[in-house]
Every structure is written in structure tokens, then in C-alpha cells.
C-alpha positions in Angstrom: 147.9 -81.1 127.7 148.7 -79.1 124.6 150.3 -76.4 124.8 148.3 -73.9 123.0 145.3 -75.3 124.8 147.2 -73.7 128.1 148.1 -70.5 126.5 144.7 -70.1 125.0 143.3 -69.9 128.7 145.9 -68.2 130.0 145.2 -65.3 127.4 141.7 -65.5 128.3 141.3 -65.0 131.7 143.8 -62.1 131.3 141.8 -60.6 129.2 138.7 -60.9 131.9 140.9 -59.7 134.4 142.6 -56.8 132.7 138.1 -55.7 131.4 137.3 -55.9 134.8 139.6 -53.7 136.4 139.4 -51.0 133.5 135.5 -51.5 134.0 135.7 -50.9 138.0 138.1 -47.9 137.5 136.3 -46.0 134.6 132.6 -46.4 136.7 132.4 -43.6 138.5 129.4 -43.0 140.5 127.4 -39.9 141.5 127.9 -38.5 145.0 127.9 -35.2 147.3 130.8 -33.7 148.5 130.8 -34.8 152.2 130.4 -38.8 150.4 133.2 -37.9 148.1 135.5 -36.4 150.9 134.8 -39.9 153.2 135.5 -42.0 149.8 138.9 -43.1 148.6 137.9 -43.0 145.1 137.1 -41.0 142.0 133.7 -39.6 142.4 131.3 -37.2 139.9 129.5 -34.3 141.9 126.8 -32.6 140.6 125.8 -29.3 141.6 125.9 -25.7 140.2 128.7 -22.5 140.4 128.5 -20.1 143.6 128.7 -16.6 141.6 129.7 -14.6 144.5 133.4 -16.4 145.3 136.2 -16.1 143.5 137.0 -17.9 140.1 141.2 -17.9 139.0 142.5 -19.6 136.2 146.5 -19.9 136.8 148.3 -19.8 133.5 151.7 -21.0 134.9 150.0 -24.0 136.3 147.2 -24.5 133.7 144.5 -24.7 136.5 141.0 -23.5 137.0 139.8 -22.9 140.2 136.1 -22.1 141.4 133.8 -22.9 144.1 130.6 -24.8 144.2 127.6 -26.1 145.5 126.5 -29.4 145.6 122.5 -30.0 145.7 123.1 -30.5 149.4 123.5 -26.6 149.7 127.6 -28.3 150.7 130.2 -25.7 149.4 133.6 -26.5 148.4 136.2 -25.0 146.4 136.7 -27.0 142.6 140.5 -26.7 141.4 141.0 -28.0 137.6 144.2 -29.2 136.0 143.3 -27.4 133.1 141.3 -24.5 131.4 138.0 -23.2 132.4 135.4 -25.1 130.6 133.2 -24.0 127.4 130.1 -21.6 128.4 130.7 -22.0 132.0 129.0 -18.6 132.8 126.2 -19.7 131.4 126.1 -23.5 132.7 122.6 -24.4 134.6 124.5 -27.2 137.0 127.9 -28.3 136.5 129.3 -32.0 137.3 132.9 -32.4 138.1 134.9 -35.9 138.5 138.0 -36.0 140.3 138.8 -36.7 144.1 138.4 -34.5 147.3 141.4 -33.7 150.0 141.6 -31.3 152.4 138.2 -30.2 151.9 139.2 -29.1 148.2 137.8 -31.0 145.2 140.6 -31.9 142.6 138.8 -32.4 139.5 140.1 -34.3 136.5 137.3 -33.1 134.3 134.1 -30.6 134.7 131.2 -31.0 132.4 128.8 -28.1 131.9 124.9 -28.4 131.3 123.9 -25.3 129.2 120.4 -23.9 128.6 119.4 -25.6 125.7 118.4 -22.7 122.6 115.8 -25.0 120.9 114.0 -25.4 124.3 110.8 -23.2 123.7 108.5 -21.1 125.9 105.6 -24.0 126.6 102.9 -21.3 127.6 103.3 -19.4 124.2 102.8 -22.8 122.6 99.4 -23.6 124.4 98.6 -19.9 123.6 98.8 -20.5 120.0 97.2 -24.0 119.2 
């Protein structure tokens, strides 16, 4: 056979190997805390900020750390390898992605869901039409 032929397939099913294992690891699926805590893989929680515990950002060690719910009512503590996300006082429900050990969530990234300031009072706009 010729060898180009042979290093033309080659080339491609690298290629479908090397998409398909950058597809598995970057598809991250949505799950509570007690699923997360059972799986051994990268998860996304969704669920909202518990106001009454403590929240510490640690300079030395660049890392956030709060506590959360999840819409299980299941509480666990969120620690961040980085700085406390944009408007997170004010975030309606919060999803975090990262791993959990030791009953502690180790997030690699937390996303918050603001209250959107073009969302308008629907009653008032009944009232006036």
C-alpha cells in the first residue's frame, strides 16, 4: 500500500480519538451534591448561597470559600481556586463545576445567575394596556 494512504488514516483516526476524549472530558453534566460526592468525575451543581455561614476569600492562597445549597435543601461548603465571582451577593442561584471530597466541593469555576434589570413588573404592564 502507499504510504501516504497509511499515514492519511493513521492521522485520521487520531484525530477521532483525540475529539472524543476532549468531547467526554469537557461534558459535564448537572447533578446534586450527594450524586457529585458518589461520582468520580467533574460535575456542575446548581443551587443558591446559604447567607447565614461564613464566606472567606484567602488572599495567600487565592481561594474563595462559601457554603451552599443545592435544590435538594443538601448543604455543603464550595471552596474556589480563585476570587469570589462578579455580583455574587446579588446572584439568584449559583452553579459551580468542580469535584466533591471529603464532603467539601472543590470548584474549578462558579457561575452566577443575576436578576436581570430589563425584566419588568408584568402586573403593571397588564395595568396599563
Amino acid at each position: 500500500m502507499n504510504f501516504r494512504f497509511i499515514l492519511g488514516i493513521v492521522v485520521i483516526v487520531a484525530s477521532i480519538i483525540f475529539a472524543s476524549i476532549s468531547f467526554t472530558e469537557t461534558n459535564i453534566e448537572y447533578m446534586s451534591f450527594n450524586e457529585a460526592l458518589r461520582a468520580d468525575k467533574k460535575a456542575q451543581v446548581k443551587g443558591e448561597w446559604v447567607k447565614d455561614k461564613p464566606v472567606y476569600f484567602d488572599p495567600v492562597k487565592n481561594s474563595f470559600s462559601f457554603y451552599m445549597k443545592d435544590d435538594n435543601e443538601t448543604e455543603f461548603q464550595v471552596i474556589l481556586e480563585g476570587a469570589k465571582p462578579n455580583n455574587f451577593e446579588i446572584a439568584e442561584s449559583i452553579v459551580a463545576k468542580g469535584k466533591c471530597s471529603d464532603n467539601i466541593f472543590h470548584a474549578s469555576s462558579v457561575l452566577t445567575k443575576c436578576p436581570s434589570k430589563y425584566e419588568g413588573n408584568n402586573e403593571a404592564l397588564k395595568n396599563t394596556i
